[in-house]
C-alpha positions as CSV (number, residue, x, y, z in Angstrom):
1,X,58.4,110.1,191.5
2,X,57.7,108.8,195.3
3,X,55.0,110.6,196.5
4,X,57.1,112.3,199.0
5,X,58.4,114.0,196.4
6,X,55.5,114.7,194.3
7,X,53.7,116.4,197.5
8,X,57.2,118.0,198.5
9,X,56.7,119.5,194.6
10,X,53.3,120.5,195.1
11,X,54.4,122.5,198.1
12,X,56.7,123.8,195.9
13,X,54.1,125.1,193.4
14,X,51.7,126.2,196.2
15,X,53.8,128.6,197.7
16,X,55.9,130.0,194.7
17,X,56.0,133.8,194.5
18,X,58.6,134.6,192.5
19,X,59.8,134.1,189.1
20,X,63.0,132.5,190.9
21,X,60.7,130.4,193.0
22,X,59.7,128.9,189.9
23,X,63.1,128.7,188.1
24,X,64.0,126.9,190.9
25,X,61.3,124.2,190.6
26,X,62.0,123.9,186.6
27,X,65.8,123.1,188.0
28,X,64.9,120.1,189.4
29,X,62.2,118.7,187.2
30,X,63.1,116.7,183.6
31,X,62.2,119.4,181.0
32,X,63.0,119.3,177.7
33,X,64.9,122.4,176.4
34,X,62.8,124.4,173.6
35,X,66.2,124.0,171.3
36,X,65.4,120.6,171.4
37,X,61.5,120.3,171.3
38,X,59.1,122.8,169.9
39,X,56.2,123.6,168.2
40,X,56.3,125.0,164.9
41,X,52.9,124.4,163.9
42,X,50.0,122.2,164.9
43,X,51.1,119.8,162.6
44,X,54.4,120.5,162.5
45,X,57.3,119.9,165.6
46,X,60.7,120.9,165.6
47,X,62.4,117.4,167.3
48,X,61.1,114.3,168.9
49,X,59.2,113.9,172.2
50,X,61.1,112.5,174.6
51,X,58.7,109.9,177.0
52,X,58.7,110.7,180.6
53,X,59.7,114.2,180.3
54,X,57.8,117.5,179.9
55,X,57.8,119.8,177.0
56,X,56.6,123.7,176.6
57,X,52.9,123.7,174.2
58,X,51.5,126.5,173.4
59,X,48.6,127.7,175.5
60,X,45.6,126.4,173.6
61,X,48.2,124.0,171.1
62,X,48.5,127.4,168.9
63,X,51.4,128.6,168.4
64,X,50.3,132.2,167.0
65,X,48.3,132.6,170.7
66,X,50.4,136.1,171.7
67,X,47.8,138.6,169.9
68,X,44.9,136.7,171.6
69,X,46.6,136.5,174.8
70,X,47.8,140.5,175.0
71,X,44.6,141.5,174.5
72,X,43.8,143.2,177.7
73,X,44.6,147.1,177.8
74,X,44.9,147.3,182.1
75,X,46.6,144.8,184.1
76,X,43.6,144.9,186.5
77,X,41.3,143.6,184.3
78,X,42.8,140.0,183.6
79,X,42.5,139.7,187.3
80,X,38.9,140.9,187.3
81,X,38.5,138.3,184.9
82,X,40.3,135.6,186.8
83,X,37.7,136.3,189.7
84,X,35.1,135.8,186.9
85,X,36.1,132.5,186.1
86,X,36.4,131.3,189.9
87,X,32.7,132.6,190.6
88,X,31.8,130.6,187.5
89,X,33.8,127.6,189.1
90,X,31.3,127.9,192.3
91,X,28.1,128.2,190.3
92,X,28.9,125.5,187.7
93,X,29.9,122.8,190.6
94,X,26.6,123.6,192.4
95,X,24.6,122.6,189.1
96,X,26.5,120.0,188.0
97,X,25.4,118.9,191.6
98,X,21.7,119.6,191.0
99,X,21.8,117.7,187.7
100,X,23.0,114.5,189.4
101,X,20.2,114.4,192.2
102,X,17.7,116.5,190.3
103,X,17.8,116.2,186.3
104,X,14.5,117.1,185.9
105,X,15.3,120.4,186.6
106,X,15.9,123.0,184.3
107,X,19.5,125.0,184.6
108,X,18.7,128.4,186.0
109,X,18.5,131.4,183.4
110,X,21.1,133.8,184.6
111,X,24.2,133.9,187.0
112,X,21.8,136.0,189.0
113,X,19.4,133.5,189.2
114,X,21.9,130.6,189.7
115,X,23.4,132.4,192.7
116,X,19.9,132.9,194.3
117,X,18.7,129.2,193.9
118,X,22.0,127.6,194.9
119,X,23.5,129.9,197.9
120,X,20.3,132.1,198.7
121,X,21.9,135.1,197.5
122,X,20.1,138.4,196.5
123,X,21.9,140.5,194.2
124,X,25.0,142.1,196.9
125,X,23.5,145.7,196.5
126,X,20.2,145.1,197.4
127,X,21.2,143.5,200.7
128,X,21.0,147.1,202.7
129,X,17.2,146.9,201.8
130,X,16.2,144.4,203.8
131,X,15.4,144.8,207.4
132,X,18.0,144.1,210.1
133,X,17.4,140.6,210.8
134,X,16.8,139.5,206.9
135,X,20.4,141.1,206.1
136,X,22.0,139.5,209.0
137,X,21.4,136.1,207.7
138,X,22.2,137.1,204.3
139,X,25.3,139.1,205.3
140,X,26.3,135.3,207.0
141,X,25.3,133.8,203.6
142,X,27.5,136.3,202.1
143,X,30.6,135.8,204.2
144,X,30.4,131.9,204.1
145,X,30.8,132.1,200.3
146,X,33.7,134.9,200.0
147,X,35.8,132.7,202.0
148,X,35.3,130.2,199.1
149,X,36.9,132.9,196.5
150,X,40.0,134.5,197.3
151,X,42.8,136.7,195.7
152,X,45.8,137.0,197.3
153,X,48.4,139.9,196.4
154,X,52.2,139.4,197.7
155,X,55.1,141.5,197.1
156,X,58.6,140.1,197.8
157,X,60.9,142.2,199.7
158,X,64.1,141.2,198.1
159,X,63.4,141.3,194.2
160,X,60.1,143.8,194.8
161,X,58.1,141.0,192.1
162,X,54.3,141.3,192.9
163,X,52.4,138.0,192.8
164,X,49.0,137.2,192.2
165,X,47.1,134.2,192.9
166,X,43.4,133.7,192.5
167,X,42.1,130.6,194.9
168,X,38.6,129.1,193.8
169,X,37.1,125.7,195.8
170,X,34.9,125.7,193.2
171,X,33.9,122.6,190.2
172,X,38.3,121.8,189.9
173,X,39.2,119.8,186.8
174,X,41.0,116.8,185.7
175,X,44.2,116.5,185.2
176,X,43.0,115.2,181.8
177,X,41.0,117.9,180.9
178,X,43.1,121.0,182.2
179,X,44.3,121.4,178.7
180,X,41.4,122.2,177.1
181,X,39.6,124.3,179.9
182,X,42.1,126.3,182.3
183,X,44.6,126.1,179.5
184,X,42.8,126.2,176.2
185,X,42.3,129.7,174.6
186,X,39.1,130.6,172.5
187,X,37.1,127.8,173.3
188,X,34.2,127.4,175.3
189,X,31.8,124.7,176.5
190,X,29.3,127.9,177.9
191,X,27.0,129.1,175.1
192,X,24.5,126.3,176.1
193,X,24.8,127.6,179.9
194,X,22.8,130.7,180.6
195,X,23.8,130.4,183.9
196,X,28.0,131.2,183.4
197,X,29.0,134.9,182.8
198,X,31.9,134.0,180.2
199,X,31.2,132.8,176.5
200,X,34.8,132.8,174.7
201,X,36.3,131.8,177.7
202,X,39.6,134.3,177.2
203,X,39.7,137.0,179.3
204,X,41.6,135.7,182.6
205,X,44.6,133.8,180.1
206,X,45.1,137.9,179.4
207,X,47.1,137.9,182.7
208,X,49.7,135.5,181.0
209,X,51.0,138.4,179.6
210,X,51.5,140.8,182.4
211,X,53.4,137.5,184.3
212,X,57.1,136.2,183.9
213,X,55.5,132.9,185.1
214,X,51.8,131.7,186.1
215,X,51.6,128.8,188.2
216,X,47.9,126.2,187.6
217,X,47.1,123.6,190.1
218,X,43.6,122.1,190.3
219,X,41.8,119.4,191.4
220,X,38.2,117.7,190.4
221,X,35.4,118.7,193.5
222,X,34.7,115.2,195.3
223,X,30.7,115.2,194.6
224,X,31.3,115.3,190.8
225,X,34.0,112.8,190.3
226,X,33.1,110.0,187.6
227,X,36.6,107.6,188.8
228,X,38.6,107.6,192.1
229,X,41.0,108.6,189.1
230,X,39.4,112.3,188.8
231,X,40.7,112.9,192.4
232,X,44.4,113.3,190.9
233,X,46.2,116.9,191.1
234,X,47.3,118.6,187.9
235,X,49.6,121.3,187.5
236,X,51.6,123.4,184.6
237,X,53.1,126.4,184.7
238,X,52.9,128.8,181.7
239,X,55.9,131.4,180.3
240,X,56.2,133.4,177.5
241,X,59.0,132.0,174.6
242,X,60.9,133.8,172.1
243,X,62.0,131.7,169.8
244,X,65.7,132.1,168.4
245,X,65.6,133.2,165.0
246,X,62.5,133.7,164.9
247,X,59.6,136.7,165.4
248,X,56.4,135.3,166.5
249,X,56.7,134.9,170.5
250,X,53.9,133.2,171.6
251,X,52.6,132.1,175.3
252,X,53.4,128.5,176.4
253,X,52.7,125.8,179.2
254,X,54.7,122.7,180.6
255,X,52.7,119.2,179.4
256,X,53.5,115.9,179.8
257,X,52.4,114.3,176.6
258,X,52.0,115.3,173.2
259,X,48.1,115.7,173.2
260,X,48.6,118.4,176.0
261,X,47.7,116.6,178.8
262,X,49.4,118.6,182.1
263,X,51.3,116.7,184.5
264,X,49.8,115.3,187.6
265,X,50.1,113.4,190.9
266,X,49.7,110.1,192.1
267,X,46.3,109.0,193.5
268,X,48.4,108.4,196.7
269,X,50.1,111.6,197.1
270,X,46.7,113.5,195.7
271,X,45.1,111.8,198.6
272,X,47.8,112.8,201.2
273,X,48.4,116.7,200.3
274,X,46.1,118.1,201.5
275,X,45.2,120.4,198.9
276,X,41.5,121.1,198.5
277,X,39.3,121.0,195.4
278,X,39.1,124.0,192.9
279,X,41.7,125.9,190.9
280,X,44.8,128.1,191.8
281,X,46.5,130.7,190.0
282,X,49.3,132.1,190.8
283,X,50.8,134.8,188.2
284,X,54.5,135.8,189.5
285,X,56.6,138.6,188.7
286,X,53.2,140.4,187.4
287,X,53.5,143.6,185.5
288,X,51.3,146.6,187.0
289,X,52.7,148.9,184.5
290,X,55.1,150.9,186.9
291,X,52.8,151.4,190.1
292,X,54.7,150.4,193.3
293,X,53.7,151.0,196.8
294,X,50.1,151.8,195.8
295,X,49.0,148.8,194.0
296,X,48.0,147.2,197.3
297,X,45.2,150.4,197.2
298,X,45.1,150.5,193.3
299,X,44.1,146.5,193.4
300,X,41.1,147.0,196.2
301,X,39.9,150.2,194.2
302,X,40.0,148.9,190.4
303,X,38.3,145.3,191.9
304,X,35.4,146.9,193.5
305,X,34.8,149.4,190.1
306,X,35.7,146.8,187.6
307,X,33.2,144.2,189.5
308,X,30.9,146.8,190.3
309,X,28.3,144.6,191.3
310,X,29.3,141.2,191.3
311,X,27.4,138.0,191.1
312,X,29.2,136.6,194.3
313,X,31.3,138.1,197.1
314,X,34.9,137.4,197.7
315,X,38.1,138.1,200.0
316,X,41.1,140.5,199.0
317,X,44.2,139.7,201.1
318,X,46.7,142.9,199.9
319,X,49.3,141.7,201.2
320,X,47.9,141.2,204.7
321,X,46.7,138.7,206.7
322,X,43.5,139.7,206.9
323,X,40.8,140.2,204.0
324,X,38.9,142.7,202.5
325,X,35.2,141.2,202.0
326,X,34.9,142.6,197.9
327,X,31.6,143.1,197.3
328,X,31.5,145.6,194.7
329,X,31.3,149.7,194.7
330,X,27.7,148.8,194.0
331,X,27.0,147.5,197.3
332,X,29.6,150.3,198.9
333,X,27.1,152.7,197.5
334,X,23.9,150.9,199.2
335,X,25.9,151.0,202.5
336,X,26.3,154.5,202.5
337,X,22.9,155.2,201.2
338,X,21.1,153.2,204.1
339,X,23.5,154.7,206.9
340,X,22.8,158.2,205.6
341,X,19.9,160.7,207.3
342,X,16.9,161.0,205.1
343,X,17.9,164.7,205.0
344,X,21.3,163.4,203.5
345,X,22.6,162.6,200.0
346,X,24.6,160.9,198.1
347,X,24.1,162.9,194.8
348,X,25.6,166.2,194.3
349,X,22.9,169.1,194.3
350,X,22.6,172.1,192.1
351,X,20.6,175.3,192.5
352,X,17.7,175.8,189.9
353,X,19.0,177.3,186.8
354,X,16.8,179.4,184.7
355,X,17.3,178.9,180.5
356,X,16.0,181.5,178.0
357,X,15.3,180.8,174.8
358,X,17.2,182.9,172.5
């Protein structure tokens, strides 16, 4: 590709929000149809791979990946978990950062702690006990690193698809090591890193199956590069397949080589398009199991209860231009409590009941 075209396809990417957005895109790049290239086990293909074009994997190069993948009960928890992984994203960039310049020092022992050393950050409900000035500068602390998290929820007027996308400019991966991170499934490089939430490293690929499509772009953070190479954009987009003939559907993502390597720009047009380190995910056509005109409310609500405290802040734009600063119901709670009277309460009272024994 020229890398007019490779950035014109990035754009592409970027701003899909429908599934037809994305059948679009597939239209015009060389795929190879699953008739004629599939997986049948991990040792086992149906067809030859066909160099220079791009074939469907499955999501974690196992094809029986659907029961892992429909785990989640409530489509507002994949999401949840999504926001997880891009708060991990900030906090693992930041040590991998320490590490480099300070190696002596030992990783902190909790995402609490991480977020404190590395951004200042108290826990977010604890902020309203501070005095005014103290909370002003960590309410500026707080804002700074929301803007570095964001969720975006878009509705098309035309075909009434929702679309989801989850922006991090957090740690950003290779191109070369997309498919065993953003797109692996039940593996996980975090049980040595007391300072990451996740362990299994599952819970966000969950909103695979609420989405016709879901749409990955990333790119390595500039301080942590080990090659001018790591600067390079990768992308996939993941759909579910059902096989012909067959009754095991399983969860799949575009690659451009038979180890599961996702496709990826040139170093030129990486350089020229403008797209900033970190991860986005876009899920189209997402399934909020039959609410309509209240998701934008529903989202806001089930975020701040489901992340009822969370480690970092970040920004909800429901289908507005303008965000939400998340924060949790946790700090929501605080808020209230330090802008009631003394005489005031947040707890409902009862009267004094008297109990016989009997």
């Amino acid at each position: 590709m020229q890398s007019h075209t490779e950035i014109e396809l990035l754009n592409e990417l970027v701003a899909a929000r429908t599934a037809f957005d994305v059948d679009a895109i597939l239209s015009r790049v060389p795929v190879v149809p699953l008739e004629d290239y599939h997986w049948i086990s991990n040792s086992e293909r149906h067809g030859a791979w066909q160099p220079g074009k791009l074939h469907w994997i499955p999501v974690g190069r196992n094809r029986g990946n659907a029961g892992n993948i429909k785990l989640a009960g409530e489509p507002f928890n994949p999401i949840a978990e999504r926001l997880v992984n891009g708060m991990e994203a900030l906090i693992e960039l930041m040590r991998l950062i320490e590490a480099r310049e300070l190696p002596e020092n030992q990783p902190p022992s909790s995402p609490r702690d991480a977020v404190l050393r590395y951004f200042g950050l108290p826990k977010l409900d604890v902020l309203e006990g501070y005095s005014d000035d103290e909370r002003k500068k960590l309410r500026a602390i707080a804002s700074d690193l929301q803007s570095r998290l964001r969720i975006y929820l878009d509705q098309d007027k035309a075909s009434k698809q929702f679309a989801i996308t989850i922006r991090d400019f957090g740690i950003g991966q290779t191109p070369h090591d997309m498919s065993d991170t953003l797109l692996s499934l039940g593996q996980s490089d975090k049980p040595d890193k007391p300072y990451l939430i996740g362990l299994f490293g599952q819970g966000g690929s969950s909103a695979y199956a609420a989405s016709e499509y879901s749409v990955v772009i990333s790119r390595r953070a500039e301080e942590i590069r080990a090659s001018a190479e790591d600067a390079r954009i990768g992308w996939s987009i993941v759909r579910h397949v059902y096989p012909v003939g067959r009754r095991d559907p399983y969860f799949a993502y575009l690659a451009a080589d038979e180890e599961g390597r996702v496709p990826q720009l040139s170093l030129s047009a990486s350089e020229s398009s403008g797209f900033e380190s970190g991860t986005h995910f876009c899920h189209l056509n997402y399934d909020f199991g039959g609410a309509k005109s209240a998701v934008s409310r529903q989202l806001y609500q089930a975020l701040n209860h489901v992340l009822f405290n969370p480690v970092l802040p970040y920004e909800l734009y429901a289908m507005k231009d303008k965000p939400d600063p998340m924060r949790g119901t946790a700090q929501r709670l605080a808020l209230q409590t330090r802008r009631a009277s003394r005489t005031e309460s947040l707890d409902k009272s009862f009267s004094d009941l008297v109990v016989e024994a009997g």
